[in-house]
N, CA, C and O atoms as a Maestro MAE file, in Angstrom:
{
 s_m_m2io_version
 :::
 2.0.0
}

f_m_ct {
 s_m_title
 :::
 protein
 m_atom[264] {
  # First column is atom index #
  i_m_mmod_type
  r_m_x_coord
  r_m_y_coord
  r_m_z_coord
  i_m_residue_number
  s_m_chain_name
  s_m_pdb_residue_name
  s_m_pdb_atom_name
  i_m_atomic_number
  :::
  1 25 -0.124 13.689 10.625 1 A "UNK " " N  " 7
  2 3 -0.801 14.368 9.547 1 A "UNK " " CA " 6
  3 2 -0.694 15.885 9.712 1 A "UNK " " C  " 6
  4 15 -0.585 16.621 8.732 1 A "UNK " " O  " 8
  5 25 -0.728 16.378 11.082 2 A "UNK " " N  " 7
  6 3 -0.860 17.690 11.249 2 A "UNK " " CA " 6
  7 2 1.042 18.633 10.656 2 A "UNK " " C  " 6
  8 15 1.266 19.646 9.993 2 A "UNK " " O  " 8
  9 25 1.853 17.741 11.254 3 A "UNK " " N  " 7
  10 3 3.330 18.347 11.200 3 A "UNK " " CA " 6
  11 2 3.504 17.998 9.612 3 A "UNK " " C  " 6
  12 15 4.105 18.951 9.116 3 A "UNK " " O  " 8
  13 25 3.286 17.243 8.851 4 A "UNK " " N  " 7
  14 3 3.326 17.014 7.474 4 A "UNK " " CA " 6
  15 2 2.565 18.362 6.529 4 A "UNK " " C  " 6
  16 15 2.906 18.854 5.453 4 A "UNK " " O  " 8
  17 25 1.529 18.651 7.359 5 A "UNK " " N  " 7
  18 3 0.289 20.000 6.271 5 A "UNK " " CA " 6
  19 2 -0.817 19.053 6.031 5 A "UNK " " C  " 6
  20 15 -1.835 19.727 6.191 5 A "UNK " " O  " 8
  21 25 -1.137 17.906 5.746 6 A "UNK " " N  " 7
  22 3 -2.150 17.094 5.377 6 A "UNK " " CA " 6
  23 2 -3.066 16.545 6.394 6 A "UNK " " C  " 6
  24 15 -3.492 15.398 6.257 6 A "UNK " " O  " 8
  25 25 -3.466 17.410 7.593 7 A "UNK " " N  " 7
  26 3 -4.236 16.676 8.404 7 A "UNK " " CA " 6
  27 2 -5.821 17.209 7.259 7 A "UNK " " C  " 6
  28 15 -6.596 16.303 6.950 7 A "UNK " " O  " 8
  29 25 -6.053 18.356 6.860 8 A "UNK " " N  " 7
  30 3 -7.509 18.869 6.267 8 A "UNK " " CA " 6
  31 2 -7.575 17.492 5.038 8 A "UNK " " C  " 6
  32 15 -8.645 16.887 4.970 8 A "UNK " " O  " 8
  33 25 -6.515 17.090 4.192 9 A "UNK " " N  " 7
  34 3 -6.974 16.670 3.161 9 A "UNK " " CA " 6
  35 2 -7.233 15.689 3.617 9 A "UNK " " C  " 6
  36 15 -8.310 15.240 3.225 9 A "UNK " " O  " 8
  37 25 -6.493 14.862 4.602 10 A "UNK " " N  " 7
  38 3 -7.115 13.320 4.936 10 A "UNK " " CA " 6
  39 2 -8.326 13.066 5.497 10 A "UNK " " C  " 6
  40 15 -9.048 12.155 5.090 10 A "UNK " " O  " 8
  41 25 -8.630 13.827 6.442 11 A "UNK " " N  " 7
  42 3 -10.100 14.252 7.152 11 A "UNK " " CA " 6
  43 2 -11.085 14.505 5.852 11 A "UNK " " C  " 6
  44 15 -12.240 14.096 5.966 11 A "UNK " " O  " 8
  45 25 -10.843 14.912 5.083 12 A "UNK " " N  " 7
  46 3 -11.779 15.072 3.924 12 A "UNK " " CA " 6
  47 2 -11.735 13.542 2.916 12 A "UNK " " C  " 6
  48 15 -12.680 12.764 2.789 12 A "UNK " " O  " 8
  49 25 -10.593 13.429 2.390 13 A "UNK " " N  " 7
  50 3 -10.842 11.574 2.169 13 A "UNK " " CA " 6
  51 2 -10.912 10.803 3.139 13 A "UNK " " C  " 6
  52 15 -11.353 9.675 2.916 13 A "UNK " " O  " 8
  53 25 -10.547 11.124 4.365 14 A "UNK " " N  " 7
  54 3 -11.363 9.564 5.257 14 A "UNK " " CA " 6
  55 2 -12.892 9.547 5.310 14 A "UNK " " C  " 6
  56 15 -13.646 8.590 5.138 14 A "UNK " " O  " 8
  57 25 -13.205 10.953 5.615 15 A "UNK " " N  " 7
  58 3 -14.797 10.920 5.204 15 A "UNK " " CA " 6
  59 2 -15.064 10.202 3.511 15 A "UNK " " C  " 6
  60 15 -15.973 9.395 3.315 15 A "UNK " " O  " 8
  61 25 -13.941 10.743 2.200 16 A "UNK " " N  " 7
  62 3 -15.273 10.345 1.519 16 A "UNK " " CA " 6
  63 2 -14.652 8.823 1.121 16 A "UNK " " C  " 6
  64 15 -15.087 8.356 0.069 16 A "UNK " " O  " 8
  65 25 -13.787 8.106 1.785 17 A "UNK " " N  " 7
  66 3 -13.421 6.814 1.642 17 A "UNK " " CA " 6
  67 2 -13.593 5.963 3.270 17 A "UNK " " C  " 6
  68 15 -13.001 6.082 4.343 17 A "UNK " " O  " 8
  69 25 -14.830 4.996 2.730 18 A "UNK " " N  " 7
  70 3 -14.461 4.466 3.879 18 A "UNK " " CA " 6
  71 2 -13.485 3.389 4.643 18 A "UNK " " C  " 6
  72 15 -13.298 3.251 5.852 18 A "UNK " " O  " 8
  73 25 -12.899 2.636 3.477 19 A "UNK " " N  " 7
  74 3 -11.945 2.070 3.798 19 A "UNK " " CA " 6
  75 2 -10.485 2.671 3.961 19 A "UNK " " C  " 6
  76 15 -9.670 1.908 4.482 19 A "UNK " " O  " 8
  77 25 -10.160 3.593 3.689 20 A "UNK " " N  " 7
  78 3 -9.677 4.781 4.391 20 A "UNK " " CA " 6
  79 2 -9.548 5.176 5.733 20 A "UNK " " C  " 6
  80 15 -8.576 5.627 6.339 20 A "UNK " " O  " 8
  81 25 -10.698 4.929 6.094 21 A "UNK " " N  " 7
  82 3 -11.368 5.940 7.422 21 A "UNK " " CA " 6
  83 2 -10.967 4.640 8.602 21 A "UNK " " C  " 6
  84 15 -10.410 4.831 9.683 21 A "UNK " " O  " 8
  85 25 -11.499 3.084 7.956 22 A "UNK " " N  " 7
  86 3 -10.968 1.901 8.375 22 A "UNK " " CA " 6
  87 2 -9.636 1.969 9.188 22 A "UNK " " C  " 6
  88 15 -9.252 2.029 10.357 22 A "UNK " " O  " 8
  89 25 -9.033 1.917 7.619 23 A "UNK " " N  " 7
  90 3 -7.527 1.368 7.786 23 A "UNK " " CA " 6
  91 2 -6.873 2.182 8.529 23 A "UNK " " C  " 6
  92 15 -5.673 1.923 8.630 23 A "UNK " " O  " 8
  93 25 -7.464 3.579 9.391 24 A "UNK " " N  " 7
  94 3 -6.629 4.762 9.916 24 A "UNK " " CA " 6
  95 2 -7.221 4.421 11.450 24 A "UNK " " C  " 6
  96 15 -6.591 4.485 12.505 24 A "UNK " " O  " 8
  97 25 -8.172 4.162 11.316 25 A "UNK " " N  " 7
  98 3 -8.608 3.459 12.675 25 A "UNK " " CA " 6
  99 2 -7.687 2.621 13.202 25 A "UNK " " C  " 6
  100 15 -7.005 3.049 14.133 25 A "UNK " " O  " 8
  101 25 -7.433 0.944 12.603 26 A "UNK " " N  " 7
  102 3 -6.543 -0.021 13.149 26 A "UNK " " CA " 6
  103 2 -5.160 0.475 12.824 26 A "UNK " " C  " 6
  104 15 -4.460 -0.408 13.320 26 A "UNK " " O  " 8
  105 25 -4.426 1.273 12.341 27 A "UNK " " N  " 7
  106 3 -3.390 2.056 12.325 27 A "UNK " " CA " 6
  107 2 -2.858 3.061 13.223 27 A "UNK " " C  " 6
  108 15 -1.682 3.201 13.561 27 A "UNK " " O  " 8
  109 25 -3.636 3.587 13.489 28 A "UNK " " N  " 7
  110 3 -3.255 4.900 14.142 28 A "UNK " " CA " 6
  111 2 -2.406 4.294 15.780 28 A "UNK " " C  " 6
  112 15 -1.369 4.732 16.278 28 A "UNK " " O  " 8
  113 25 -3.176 3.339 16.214 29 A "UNK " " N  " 7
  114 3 -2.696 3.075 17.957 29 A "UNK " " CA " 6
  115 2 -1.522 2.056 18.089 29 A "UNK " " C  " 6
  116 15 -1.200 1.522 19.151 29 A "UNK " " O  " 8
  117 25 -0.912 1.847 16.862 30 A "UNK " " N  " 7
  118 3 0.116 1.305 16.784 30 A "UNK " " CA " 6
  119 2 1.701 1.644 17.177 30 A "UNK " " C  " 6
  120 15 2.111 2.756 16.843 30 A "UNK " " O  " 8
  121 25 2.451 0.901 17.749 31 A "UNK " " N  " 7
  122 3 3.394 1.985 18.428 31 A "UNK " " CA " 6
  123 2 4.641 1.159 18.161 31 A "UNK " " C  " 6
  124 15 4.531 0.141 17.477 31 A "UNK " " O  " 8
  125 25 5.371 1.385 18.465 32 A "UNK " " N  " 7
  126 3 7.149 0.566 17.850 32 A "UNK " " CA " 6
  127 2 7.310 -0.619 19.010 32 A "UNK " " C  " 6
  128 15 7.821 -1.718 18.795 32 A "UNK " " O  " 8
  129 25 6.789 -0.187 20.235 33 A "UNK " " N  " 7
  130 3 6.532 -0.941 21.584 33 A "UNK " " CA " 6
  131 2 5.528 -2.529 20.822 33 A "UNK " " C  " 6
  132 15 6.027 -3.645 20.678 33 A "UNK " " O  " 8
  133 25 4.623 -2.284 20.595 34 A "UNK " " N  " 7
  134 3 3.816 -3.346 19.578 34 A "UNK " " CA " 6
  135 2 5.005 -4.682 19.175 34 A "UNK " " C  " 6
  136 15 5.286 -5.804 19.595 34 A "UNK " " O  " 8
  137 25 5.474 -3.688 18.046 35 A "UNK " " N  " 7
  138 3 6.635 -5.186 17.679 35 A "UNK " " CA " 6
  139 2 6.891 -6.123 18.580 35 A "UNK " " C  " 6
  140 15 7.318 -7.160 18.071 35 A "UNK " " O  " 8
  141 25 6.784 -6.136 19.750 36 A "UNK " " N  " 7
  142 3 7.730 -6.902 20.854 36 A "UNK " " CA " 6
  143 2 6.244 -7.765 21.596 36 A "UNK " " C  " 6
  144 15 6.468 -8.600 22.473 36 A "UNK " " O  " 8
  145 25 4.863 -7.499 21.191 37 A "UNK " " N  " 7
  146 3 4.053 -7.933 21.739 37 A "UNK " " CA " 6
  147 2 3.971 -8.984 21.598 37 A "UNK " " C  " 6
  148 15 3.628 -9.130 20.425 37 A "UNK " " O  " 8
  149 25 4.137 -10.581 22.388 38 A "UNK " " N  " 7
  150 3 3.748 -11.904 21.805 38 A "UNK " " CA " 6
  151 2 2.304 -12.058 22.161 38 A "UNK " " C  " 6
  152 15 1.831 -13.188 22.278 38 A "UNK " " O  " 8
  153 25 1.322 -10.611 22.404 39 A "UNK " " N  " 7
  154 3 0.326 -11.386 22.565 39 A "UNK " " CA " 6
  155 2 -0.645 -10.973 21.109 39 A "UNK " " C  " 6
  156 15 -1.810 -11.185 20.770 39 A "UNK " " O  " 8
  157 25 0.209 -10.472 20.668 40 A "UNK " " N  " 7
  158 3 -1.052 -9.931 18.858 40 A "UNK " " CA " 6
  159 2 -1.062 -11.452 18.100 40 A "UNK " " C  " 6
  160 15 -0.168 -12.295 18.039 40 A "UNK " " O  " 8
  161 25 -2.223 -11.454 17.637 41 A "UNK " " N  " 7
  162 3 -2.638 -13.205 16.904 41 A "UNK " " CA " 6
  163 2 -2.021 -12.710 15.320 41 A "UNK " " C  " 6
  164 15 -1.675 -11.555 15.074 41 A "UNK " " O  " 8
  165 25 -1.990 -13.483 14.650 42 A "UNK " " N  " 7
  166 3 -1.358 -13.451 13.032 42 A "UNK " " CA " 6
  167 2 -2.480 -12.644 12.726 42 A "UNK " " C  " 6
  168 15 -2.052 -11.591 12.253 42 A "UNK " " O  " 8
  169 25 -3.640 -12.647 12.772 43 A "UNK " " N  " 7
  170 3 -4.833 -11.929 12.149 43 A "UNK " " CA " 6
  171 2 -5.082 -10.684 12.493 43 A "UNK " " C  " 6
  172 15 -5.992 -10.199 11.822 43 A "UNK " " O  " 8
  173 25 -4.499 -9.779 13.500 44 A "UNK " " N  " 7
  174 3 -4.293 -8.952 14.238 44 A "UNK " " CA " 6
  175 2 -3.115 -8.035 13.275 44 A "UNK " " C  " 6
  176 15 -3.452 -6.935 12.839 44 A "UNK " " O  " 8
  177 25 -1.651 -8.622 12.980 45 A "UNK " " N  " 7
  178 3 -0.795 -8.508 12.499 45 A "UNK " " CA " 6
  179 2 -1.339 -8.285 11.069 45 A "UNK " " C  " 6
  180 15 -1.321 -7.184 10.519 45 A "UNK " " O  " 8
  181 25 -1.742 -9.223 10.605 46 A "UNK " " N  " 7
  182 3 -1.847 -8.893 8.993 46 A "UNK " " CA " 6
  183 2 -2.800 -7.756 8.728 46 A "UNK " " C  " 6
  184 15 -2.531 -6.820 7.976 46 A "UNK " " O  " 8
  185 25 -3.980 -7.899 9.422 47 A "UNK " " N  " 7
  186 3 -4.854 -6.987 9.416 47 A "UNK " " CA " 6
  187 2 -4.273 -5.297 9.899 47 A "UNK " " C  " 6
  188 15 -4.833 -4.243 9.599 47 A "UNK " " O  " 8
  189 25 -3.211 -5.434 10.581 48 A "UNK " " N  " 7
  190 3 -2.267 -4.145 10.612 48 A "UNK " " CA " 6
  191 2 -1.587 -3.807 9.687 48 A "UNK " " C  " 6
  192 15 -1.296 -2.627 9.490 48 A "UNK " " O  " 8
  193 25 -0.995 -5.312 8.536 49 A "UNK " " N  " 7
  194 3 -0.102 -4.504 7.857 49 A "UNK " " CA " 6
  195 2 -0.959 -4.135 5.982 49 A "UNK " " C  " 6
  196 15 -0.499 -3.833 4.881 49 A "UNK " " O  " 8
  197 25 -2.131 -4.349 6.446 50 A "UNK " " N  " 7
  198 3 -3.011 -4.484 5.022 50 A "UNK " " CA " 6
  199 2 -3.207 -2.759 5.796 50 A "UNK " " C  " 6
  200 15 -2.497 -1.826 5.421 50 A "UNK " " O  " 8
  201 25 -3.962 -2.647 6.566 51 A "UNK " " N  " 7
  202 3 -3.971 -1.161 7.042 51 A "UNK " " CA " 6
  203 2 -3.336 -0.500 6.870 51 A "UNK " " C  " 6
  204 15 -3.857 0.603 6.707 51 A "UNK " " O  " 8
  205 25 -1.882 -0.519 6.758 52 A "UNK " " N  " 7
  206 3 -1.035 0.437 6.639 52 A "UNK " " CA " 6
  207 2 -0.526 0.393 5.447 52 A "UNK " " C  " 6
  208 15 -0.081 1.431 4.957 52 A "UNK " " O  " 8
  209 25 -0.485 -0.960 4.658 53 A "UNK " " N  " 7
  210 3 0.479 -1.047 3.009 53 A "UNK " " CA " 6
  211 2 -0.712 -1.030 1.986 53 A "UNK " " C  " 6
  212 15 -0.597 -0.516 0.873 53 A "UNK " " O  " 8
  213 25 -1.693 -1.538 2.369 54 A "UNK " " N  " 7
  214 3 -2.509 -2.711 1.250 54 A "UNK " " CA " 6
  215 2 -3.180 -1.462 0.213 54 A "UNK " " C  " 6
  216 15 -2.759 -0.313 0.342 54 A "UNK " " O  " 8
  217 25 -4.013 -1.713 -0.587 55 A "UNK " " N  " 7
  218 3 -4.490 -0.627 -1.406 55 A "UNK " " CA " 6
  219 2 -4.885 0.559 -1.060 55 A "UNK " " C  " 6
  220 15 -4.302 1.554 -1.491 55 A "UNK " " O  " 8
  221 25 -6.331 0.674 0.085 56 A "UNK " " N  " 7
  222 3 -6.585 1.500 0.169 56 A "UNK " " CA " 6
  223 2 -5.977 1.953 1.815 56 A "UNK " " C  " 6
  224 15 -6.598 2.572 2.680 56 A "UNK " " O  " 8
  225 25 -4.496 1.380 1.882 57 A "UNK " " N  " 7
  226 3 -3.880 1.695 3.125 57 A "UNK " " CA " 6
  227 2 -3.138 3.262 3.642 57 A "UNK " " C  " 6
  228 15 -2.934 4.205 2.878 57 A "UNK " " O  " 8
  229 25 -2.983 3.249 4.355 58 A "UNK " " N  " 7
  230 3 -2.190 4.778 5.234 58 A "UNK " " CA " 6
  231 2 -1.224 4.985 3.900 58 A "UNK " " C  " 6
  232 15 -1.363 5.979 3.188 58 A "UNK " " O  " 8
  233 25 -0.462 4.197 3.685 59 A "UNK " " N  " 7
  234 3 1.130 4.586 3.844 59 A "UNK " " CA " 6
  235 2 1.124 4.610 1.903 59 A "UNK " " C  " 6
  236 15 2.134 4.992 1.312 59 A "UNK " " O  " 8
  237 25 0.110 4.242 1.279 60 A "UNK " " N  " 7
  238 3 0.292 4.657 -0.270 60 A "UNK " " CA " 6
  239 2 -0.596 5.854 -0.184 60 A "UNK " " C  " 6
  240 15 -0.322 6.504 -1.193 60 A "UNK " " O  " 8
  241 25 -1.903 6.752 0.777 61 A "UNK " " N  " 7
  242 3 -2.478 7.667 0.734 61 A "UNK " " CA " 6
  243 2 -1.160 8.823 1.029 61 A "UNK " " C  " 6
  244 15 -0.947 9.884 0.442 61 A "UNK " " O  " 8
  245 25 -0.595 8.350 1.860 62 A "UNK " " N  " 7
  246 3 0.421 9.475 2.092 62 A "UNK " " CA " 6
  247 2 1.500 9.478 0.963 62 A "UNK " " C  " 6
  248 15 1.841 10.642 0.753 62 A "UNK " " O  " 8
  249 25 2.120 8.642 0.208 63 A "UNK " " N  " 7
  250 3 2.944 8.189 -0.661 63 A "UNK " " CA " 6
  251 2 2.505 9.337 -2.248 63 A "UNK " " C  " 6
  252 15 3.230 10.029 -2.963 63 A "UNK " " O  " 8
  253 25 0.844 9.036 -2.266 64 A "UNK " " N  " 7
  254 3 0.311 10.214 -2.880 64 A "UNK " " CA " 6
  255 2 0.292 11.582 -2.935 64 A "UNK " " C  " 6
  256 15 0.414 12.267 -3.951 64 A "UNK " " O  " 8
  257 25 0.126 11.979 -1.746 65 A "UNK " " N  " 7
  258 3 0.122 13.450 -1.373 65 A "UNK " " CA " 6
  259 2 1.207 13.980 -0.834 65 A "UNK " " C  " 6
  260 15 0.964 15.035 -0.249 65 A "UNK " " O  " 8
  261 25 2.200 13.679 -0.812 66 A "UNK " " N  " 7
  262 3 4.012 14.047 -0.094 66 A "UNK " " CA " 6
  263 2 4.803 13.990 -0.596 66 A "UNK " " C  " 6
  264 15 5.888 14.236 -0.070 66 A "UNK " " O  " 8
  :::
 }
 m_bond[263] {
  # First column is bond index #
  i_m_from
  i_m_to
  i_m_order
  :::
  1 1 2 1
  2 2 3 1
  3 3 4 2
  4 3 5 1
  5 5 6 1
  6 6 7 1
  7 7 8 2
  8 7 9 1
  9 9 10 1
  10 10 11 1
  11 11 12 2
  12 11 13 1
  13 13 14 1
  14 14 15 1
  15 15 16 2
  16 15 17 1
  17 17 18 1
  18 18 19 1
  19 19 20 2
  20 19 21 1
  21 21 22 1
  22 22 23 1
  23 23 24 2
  24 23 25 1
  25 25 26 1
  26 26 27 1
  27 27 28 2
  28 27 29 1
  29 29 30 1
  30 30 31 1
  31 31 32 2
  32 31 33 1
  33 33 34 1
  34 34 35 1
  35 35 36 2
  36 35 37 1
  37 37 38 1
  38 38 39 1
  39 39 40 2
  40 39 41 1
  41 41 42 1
  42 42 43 1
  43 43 44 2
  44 43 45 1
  45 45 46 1
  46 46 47 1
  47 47 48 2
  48 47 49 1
  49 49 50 1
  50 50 51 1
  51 51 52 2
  52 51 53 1
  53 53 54 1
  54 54 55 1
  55 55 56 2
  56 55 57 1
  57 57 58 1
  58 58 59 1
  59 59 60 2
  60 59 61 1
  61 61 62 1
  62 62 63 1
  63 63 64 2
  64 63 65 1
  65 65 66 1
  66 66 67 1
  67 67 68 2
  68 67 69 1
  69 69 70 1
  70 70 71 1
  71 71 72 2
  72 71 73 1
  73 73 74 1
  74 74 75 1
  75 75 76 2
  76 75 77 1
  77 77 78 1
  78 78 79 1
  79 79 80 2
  80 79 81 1
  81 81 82 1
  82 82 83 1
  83 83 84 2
  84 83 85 1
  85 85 86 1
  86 86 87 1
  87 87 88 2
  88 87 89 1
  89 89 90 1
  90 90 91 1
  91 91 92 2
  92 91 93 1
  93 93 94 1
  94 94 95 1
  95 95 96 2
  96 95 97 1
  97 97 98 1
  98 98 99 1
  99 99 100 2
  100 99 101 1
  101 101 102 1
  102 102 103 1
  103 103 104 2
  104 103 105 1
  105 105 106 1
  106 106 107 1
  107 107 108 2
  108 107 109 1
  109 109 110 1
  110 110 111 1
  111 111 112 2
  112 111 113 1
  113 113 114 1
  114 114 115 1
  115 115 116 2
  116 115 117 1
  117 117 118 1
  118 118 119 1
  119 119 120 2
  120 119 121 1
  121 121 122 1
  122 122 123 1
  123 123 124 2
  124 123 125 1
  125 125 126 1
  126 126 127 1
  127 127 128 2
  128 127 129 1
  129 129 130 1
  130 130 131 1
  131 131 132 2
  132 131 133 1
  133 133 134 1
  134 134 135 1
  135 135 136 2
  136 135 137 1
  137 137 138 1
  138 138 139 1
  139 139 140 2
  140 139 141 1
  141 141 142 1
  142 142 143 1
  143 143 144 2
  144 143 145 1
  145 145 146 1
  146 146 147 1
  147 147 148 2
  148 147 149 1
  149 149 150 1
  150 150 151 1
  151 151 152 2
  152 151 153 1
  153 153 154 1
  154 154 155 1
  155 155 156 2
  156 155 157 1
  157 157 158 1
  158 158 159 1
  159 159 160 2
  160 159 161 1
  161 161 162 1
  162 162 163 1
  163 163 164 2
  164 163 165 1
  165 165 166 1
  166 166 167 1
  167 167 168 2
  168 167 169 1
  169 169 170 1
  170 170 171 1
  171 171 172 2
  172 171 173 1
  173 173 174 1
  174 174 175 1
  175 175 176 2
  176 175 177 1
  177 177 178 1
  178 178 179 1
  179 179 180 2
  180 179 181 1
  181 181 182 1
  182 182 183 1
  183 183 184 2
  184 183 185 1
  185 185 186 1
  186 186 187 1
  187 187 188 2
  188 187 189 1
  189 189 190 1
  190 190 191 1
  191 191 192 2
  192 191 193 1
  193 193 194 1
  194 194 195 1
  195 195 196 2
  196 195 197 1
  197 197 198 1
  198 198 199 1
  199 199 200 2
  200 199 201 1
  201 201 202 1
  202 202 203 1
  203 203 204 2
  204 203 205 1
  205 205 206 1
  206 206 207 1
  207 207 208 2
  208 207 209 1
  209 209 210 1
  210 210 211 1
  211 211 212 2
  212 211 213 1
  213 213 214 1
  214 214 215 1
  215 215 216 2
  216 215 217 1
  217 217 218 1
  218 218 219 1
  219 219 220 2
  220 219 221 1
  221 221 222 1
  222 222 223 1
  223 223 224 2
  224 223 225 1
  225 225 226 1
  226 226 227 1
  227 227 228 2
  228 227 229 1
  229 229 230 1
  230 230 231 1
  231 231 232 2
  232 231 233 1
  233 233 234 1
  234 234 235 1
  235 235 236 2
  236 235 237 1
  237 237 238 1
  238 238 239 1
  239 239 240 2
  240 239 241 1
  241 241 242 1
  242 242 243 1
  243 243 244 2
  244 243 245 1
  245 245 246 1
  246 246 247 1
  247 247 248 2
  248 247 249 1
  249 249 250 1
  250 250 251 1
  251 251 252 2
  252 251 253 1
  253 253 254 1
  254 254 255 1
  255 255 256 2
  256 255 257 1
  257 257 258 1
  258 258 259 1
  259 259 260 2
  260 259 261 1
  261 261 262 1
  262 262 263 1
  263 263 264 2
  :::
 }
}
Protein backbone atom coordinates (compact mmCIF):
# COMPACT_ATOMS: atom_id res chain seq x y z
CA UNK A 1 0.00 0.00 0.00
CA UNK A 2 2.77 2.31 0.96
CA UNK A 3 5.02 1.89 -2.61
CA UNK A 4 1.61 2.16 -4.59
CA UNK A 5 0.63 6.02 -2.66
CA UNK A 6 -2.53 4.37 -1.07
CA UNK A 7 -1.43 3.33 2.30
CA UNK A 8 -3.59 6.90 3.94
CA UNK A 9 -6.68 6.02 1.83
CA UNK A 10 -6.94 2.39 2.89
CA UNK A 11 -6.26 3.08 6.59
CA UNK A 12 -9.11 5.47 6.30
CA UNK A 13 -11.59 2.82 4.56
CA UNK A 14 -10.43 -0.04 6.64
CA UNK A 15 -11.48 2.02 9.53
CA UNK A 16 -14.74 3.05 7.96
CA UNK A 17 -15.39 -0.58 6.46
CA UNK A 18 -15.28 -3.29 8.52
CA UNK A 19 -15.24 -6.00 6.34
CA UNK A 20 -12.48 -4.37 4.75
CA UNK A 21 -10.47 -4.10 7.79
CA UNK A 22 -11.41 -8.16 7.96
CA UNK A 23 -10.47 -9.24 4.73
CA UNK A 24 -6.89 -7.27 5.11
CA UNK A 25 -6.35 -9.02 8.25
CA UNK A 26 -6.61 -12.80 6.75
CA UNK A 27 -4.78 -11.40 3.65
CA UNK A 28 -2.04 -9.61 4.51
CA UNK A 29 0.25 -12.85 6.06
CA UNK A 30 -0.11 -14.65 3.05
CA UNK A 31 3.00 -15.48 1.15
CA UNK A 32 3.69 -17.42 -2.33
CA UNK A 33 5.52 -20.06 0.17
CA UNK A 34 1.62 -20.76 1.40
CA UNK A 35 0.69 -22.35 -2.00
CA UNK A 36 2.81 -25.37 -1.24
CA UNK A 37 1.26 -25.74 2.34
CA UNK A 38 -0.66 -29.22 2.63
CA UNK A 39 -1.47 -28.23 5.93
CA UNK A 40 -4.25 -25.16 5.12
CA UNK A 41 -7.97 -26.93 5.42
CA UNK A 42 -10.39 -25.95 2.27
CA UNK A 43 -12.00 -23.41 4.75
CA UNK A 44 -8.81 -21.71 5.41
CA UNK A 45 -8.25 -21.48 1.52
CA UNK A 46 -11.57 -20.21 0.54
CA UNK A 47 -11.80 -17.95 3.32
CA UNK A 48 -8.37 -16.52 1.77
CA UNK A 49 -9.58 -16.29 -1.53
CA UNK A 50 -13.08 -14.46 -0.58
CA UNK A 51 -10.50 -12.06 1.32
CA UNK A 52 -8.68 -11.20 -1.38
CA UNK A 53 -11.37 -11.47 -4.60
CA UNK A 54 -14.87 -11.54 -3.01
CA UNK A 55 -16.85 -8.18 -2.74
CA UNK A 56 -15.69 -6.39 -0.13
CA UNK A 57 -12.09 -8.02 -0.84
CA UNK A 58 -8.29 -6.51 -1.14
CA UNK A 59 -7.85 -6.95 -4.69
CA UNK A 60 -11.31 -5.08 -6.17
CA UNK A 61 -10.49 -2.13 -3.29
CA UNK A 62 -7.27 -1.75 -5.02
CA UNK A 63 -8.73 -2.43 -8.62
CA UNK A 64 -10.72 0.87 -7.57
CA UNK A 65 -8.19 3.20 -6.60
CA UNK A 66 -5.11 2.29 -9.21
Amino acid sequence: MRVAGLEREFEADRNAEPHLAVNWAIAKDWSENARYDTGISETQARDLYSAVAGTNGVLPWVRRRW
